[in-house]
Structures are given as C-alpha cells and as structure tokens.
C-alpha positions as CSV (number, residue, x, y, z in Angstrom):
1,X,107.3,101.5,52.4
2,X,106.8,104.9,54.6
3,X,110.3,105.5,56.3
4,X,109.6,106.0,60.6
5,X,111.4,107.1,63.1
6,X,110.9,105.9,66.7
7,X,112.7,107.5,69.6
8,X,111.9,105.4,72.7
9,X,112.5,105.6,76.2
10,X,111.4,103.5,79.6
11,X,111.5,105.0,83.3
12,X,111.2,104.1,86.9
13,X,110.9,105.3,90.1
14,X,112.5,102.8,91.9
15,X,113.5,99.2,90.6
16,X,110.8,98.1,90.9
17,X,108.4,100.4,91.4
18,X,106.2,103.2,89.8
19,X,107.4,102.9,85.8
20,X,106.8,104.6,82.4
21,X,107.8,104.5,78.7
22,X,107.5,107.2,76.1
23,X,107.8,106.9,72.3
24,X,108.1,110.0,69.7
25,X,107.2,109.3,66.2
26,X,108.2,110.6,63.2
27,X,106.8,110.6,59.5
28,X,108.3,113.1,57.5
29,X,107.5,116.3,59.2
30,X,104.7,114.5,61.1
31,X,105.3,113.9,65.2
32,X,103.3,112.3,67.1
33,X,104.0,110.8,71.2
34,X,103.1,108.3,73.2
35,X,103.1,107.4,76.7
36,X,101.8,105.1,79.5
37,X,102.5,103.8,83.1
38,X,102.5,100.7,85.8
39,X,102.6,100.9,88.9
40,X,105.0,98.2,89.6
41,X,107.1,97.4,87.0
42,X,110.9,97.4,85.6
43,X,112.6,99.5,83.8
44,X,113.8,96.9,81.7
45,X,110.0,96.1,80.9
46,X,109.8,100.0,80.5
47,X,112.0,100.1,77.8
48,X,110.7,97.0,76.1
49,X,107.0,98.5,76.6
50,X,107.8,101.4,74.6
51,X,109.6,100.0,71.5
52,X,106.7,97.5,71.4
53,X,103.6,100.5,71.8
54,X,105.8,102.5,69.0
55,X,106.2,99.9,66.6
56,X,102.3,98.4,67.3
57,X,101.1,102.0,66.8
58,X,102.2,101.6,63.0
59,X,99.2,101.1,61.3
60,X,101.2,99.4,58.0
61,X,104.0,97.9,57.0
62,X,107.7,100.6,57.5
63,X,111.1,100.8,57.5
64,X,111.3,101.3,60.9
65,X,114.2,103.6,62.6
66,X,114.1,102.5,66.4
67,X,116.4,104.9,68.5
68,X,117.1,103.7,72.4
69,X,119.2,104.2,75.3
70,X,118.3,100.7,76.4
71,X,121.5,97.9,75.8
72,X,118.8,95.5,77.3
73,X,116.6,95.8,74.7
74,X,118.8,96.6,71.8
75,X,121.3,93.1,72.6
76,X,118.5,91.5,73.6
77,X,116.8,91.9,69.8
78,X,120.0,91.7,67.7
79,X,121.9,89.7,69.4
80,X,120.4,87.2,72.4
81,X,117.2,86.7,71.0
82,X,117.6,84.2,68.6
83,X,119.2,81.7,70.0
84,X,116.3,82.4,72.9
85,X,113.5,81.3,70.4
86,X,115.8,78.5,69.4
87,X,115.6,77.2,73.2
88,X,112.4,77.3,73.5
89,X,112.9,81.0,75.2
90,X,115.2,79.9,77.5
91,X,118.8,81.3,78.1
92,X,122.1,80.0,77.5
93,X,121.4,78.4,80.8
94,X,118.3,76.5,80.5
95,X,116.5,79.5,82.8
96,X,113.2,81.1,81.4
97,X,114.6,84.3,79.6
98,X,113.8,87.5,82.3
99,X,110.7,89.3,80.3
100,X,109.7,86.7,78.1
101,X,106.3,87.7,77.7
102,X,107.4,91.2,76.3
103,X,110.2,89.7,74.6
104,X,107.3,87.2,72.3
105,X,105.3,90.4,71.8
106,X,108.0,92.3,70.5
107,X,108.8,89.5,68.0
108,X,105.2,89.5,67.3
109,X,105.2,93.0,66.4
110,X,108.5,93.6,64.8
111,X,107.4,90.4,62.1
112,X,105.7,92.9,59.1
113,X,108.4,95.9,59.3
114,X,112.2,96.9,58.4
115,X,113.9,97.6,61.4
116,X,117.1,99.3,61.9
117,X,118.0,99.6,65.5
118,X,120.3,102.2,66.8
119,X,121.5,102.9,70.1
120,X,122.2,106.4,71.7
121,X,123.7,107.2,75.2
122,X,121.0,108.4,77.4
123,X,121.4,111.8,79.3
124,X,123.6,113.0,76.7
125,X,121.7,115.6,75.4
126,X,120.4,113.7,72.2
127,X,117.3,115.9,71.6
128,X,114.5,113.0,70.4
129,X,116.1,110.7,73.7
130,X,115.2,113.5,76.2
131,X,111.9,114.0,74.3
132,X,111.1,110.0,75.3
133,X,112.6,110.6,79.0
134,X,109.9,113.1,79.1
135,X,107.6,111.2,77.9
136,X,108.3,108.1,80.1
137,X,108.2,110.2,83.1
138,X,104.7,111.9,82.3
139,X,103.6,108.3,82.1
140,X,105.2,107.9,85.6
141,X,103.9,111.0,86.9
142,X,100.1,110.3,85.0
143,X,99.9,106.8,87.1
C-alpha cells in the first residue's frame, strides 16, 4: 500500500457564513492541494469537507496519515462515531447526529484505506496546518 499524507484544514467567515477547506497531499516527494468553497456553510462541515475531498481524491487503496486541527472531526471519527452508526446516526440522546450527511460520506470513503489520525494545534506554526489554512481560505476567498 502507498503511504499518504493528508494535512487538512476547514475555514469560515462567519459561523455560518462564507466557508472553505484545503487539503495538501503527500506521496513521497510528490505534493499536490486542494481547495473549494460554500457560500453558507460551517466550519465544522468545513473541516469534515476537507478530510472527505482528501481521502476521495485517493485514486487506490493507502495508509492514510490524516493531520487536523479539527477535535470535531478527529472525536467525532475515533471516538463518537460508532456508537452513532449503532443508533441509527443518532446521539447519545436520541437527536439526529449534527452533520450526518458528511459524517456517512466520510465513513463511505474512509471504508478501502489505513487511516491513522492525528491531531495538531492549529495557529501554532505547524508548517503543512498553515499550508491547509491557506488553502481553506483561497477556497473562501475563490467563492
């Protein structure tokens, strides 16, 4: 299996309002980045956005390295998740989980990879994190 790295990052202007995600990939000493926007979004759904564009722009099978500032997402995969699917996506609470249609395509394409998921504090001057901030904003500022 090729080895990935995926450095992702959601933004918004306002919450909600004006949002973007930005993903930087790397394969060996191959980068690539990727962007987008919506004009009224979350920046919960901004972070989700991105992890799911990086890891649906893997064209096989990988172990999968997903770096993000987001607790959101990175609780919400290892840890709340599960137990969601096991309610029929609904919380502890018997509440539709927040996001659940990004939530279901992110288990959709998470199901043919080897994901280890890390979490880095945002703003804190990890290079590949401010590289996605970037990115998320150009997709803000592309709208």
């Amino acid at each position: 299996m090729k080895a990935v790295e995926l450095f992702t990052d959601g933004a918004c202007r306002g919450n909600p309002g004006p949002g973007g995600w930005g993903v930087l990939m790397r394969y060996g000493d191959k980068e690539k980045t990727l962007c987008g926007g919506e004009a009224e979004t979350t920046n919960n759904r901004m972070e989700l956005t991105a992890v799911i564009e990086g890891i649906a722009a893997l064209s096989e099978p990988c172990k999968v390295s997903v770096t993000s500032d987001s607790t959101y997402v990175l609780k919400g995969i290892q840890e709340w998740m599960p137990a969601w699917k096991k309610r029929n996506w609904k919380t502890a609470s018997k509440k539709p989980v927040k996001n659940v249609d990004l939530w279901q395509k992110l288990d959709a394409v998470i199901k043919h990879h080897d994901i280890d998921w890390h979490w880095v504090k945002g703003h804190s001057g990890h290079a590949e994190n401010e590289i996605a901030d970037q990115l998320a904003n150009r997709g803000i500022d592309e709208l």
